[in-house]
C-alpha positions as CSV (number, residue, x, y, z in Angstrom):
1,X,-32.2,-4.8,-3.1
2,X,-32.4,-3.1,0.3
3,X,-33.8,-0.4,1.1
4,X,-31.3,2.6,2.4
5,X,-32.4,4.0,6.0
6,X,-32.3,7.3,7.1
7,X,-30.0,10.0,6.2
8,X,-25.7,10.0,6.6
9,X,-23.5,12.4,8.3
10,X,-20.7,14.1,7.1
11,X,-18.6,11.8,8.8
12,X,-20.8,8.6,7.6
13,X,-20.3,10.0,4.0
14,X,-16.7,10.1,4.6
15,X,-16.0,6.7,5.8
16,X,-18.3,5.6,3.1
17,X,-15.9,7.1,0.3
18,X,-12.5,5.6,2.0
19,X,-13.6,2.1,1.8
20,X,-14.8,2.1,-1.7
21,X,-14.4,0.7,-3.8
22,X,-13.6,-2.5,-2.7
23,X,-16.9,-1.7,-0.4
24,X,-18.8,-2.1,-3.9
25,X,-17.5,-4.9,-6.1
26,X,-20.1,-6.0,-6.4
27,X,-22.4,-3.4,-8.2
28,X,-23.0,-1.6,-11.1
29,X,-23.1,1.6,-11.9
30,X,-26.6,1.1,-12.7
31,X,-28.2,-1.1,-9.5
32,X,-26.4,1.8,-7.7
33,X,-28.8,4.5,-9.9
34,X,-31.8,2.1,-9.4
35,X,-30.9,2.3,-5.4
36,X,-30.3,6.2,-6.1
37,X,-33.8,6.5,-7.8
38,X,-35.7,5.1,-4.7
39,X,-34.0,7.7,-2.7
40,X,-32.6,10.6,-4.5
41,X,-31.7,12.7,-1.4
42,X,-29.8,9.8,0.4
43,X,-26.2,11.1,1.0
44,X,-25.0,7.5,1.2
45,X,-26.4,6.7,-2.4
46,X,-25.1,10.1,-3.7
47,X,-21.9,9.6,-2.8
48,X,-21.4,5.7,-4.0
49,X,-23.4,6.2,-7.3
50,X,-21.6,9.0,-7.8
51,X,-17.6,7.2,-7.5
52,X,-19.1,3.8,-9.3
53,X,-19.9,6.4,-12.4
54,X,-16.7,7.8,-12.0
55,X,-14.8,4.8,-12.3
56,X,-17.4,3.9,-15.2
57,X,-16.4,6.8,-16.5
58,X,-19.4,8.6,-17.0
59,X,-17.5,11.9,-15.8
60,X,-20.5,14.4,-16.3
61,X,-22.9,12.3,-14.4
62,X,-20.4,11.7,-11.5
63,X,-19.9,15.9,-11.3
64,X,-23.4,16.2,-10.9
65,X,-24.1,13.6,-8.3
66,X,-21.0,15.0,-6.3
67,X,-22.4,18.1,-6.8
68,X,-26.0,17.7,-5.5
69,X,-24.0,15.7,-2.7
70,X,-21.7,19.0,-1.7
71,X,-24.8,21.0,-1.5
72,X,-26.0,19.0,1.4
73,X,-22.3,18.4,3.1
74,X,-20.3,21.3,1.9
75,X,-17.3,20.5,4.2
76,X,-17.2,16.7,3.6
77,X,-13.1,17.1,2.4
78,X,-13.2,13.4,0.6
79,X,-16.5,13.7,-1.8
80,X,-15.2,17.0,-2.7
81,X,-11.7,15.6,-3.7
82,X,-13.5,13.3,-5.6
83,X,-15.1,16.1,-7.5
84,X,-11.9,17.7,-8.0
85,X,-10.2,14.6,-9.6
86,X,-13.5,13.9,-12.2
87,X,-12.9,17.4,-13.4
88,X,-9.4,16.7,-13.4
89,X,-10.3,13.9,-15.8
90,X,-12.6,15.9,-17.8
91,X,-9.4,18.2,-18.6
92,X,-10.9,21.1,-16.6
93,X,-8.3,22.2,-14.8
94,X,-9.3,25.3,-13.7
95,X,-12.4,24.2,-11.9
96,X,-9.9,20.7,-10.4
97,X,-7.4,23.5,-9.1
98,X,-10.6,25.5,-7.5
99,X,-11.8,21.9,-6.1
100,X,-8.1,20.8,-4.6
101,X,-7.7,24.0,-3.1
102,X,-10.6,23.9,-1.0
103,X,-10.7,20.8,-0.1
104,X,-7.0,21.5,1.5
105,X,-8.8,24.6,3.2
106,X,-11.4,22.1,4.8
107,X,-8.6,19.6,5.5
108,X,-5.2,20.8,5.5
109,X,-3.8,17.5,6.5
110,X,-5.6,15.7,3.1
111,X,-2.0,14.7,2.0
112,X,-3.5,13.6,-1.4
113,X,-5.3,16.3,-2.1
114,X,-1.7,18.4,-2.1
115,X,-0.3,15.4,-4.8
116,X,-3.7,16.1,-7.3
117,X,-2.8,19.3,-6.8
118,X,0.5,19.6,-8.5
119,X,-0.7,17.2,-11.1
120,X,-3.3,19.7,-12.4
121,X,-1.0,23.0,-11.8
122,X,1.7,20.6,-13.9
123,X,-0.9,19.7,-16.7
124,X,-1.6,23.9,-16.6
125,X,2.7,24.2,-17.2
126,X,3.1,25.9,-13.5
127,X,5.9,23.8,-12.6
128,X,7.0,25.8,-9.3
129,X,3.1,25.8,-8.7
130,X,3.6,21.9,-8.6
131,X,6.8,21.7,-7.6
132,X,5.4,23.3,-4.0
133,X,2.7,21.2,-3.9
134,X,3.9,17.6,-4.0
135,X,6.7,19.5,-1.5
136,X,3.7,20.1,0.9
137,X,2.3,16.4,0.1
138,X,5.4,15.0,1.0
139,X,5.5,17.1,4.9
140,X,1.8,15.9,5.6
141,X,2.5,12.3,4.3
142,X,6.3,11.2,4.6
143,X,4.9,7.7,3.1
144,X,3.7,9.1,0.1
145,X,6.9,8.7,-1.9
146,X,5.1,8.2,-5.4
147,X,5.2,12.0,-5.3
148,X,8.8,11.5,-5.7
149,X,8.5,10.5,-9.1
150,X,6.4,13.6,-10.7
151,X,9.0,16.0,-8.8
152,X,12.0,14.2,-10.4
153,X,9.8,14.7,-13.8
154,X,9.8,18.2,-13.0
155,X,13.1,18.8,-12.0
156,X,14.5,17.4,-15.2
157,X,12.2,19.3,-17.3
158,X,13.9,22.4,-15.4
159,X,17.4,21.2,-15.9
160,X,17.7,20.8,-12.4
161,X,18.9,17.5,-13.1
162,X,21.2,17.7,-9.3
163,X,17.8,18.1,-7.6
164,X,16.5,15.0,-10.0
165,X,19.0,12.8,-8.3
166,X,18.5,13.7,-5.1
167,X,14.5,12.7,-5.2
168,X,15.3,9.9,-6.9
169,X,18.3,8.6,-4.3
170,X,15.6,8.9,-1.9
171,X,12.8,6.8,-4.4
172,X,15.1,3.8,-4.6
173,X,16.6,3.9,-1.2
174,X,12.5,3.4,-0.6
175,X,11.9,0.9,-3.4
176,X,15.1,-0.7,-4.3
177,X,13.6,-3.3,-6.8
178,X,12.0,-0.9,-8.7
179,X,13.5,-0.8,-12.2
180,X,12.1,2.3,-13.7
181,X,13.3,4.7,-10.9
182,X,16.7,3.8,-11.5
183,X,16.8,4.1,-14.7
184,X,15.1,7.3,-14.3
185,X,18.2,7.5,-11.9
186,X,20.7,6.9,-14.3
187,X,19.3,9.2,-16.9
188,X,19.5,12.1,-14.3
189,X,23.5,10.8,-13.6
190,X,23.8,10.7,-17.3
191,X,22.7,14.4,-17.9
192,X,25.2,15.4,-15.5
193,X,28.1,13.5,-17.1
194,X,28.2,11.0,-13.9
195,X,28.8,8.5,-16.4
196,X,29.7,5.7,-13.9
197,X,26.8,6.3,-11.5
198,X,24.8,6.1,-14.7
199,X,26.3,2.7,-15.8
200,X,25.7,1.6,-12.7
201,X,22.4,2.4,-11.8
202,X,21.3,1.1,-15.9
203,X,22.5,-2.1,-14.8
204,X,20.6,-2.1,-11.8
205,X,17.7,-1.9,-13.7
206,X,18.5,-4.0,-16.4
207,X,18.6,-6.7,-12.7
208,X,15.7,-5.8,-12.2
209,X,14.1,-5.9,-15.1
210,X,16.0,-7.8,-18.3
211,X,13.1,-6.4,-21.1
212,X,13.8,-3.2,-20.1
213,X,15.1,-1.7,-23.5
214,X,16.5,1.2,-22.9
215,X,18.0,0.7,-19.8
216,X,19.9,-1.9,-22.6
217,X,20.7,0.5,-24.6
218,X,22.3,2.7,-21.9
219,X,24.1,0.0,-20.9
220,X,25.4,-0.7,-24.4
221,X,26.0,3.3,-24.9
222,X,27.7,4.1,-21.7
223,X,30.0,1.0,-22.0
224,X,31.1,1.5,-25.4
225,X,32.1,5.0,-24.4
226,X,34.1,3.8,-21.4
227,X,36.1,1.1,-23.4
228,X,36.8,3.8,-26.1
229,X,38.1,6.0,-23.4
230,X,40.2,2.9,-22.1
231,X,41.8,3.2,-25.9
232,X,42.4,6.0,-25.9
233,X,44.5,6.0,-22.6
């Protein structure tokens, strides 16, 4: 094994953390403790034993690495998100809200650090708290449309199933083989009694995806409702 050299920088540590873990695919956990145990202080080590246990997840051991790794680069905006999202994990939600928030402070553009955000203030049933959030996500990252998802979540937990729509219309303008968000689509249409916009967009995802069984049964549902209504005329 080689020996680490010298001591990283914030910015070292930083780099370090955006290329794992494909940096690491090799290694264990445990050859990055036994790197870690010929030099405890090493930033460099900190930081990559401290994700591989993550991953492992060995959550209480990671939070203490990330820790001990803060106390010597308080400001380093990635190894604290990391912290954040093992407490996340941990269910501490409390302490994942304090971690978010300050990394956003350090960073204000750390456009993931906004999404993690709303997922704990979500998990803690502050919808508007999320809501604004994965709003602010969205403004530092345009790209990161996943957030599109957990708002439409939101919106039709709320009723808001107009505001539903319009996130999704955007999602699958994105994505337009993706199977779930138009089904996610059509059950927003649905709640609104858009019963054709439903139809449609079930049986765009039924396309897409032919196992998908309740976009099937929505399809079967909404279409035997339409030909009794043709009776009926």
């Amino acid at each position: 094994m080689v020996k680490p050299q010298g001591v990283c920088t914030r910015e070292d540590v930083e780099a370090g953390l955006r290329i794992l873990p494909s940096y690491c695919e090799g290694w264990t956990s445990e050859e990055y403790g036994a790197a870690l145990a010929e030099a405890p202080e090493n930033p460099y080590l900190l930081c990559r034993t401290a994700q591989s246990l993550y991953f492992a997840g060995a959550l209480s051991k990671s939070v203490e690495l990330y820790q001990k790794l803060l106390g010597k680069v308080p400001r380093c905006a990635s190894a604290r998100h990391q912290l954040g999202m093992a407490y996340y994990r941990q269910g501490k939600l409390r302490d994942a809200e304090k971690t978010f928030r300050t990394v956003i402070k350090i960073d204000p553009h750390f456009a993931i650090a906004y999404h993690w955000l709303g997922l704990t203030c979500y998990h803690m049933g502050r919808r508007d708290d999320a809501l604004k959030a994965y709003t602010q996500c969205l403004e530092k990252s345009p790209e990161s449309l996943i957030v599109l998802y957990d708002m439409a979540v939101i919106y039709s937990a709320m009723g808001k199933y107009g505001k539903a729509v319009e996130v999704l219309e955007r999602l699958t303008q994105a994505f337009p083989d993706d199977a779930a968000a138009y089904y996610h689509l059509g059950m927003a249409h649905s709640y609104l009694d858009h019963d054709q916009h439903a139809l449609a967009c079930f049986k765009r995802a039924l396309a897409l995806d032919p196992h998908d069984r309740r976009a099937r049964h929505m399809v079967e549902v909404l279409s035997e409702a339409a030909n009794q209504s043709q009776r009926l005329l």
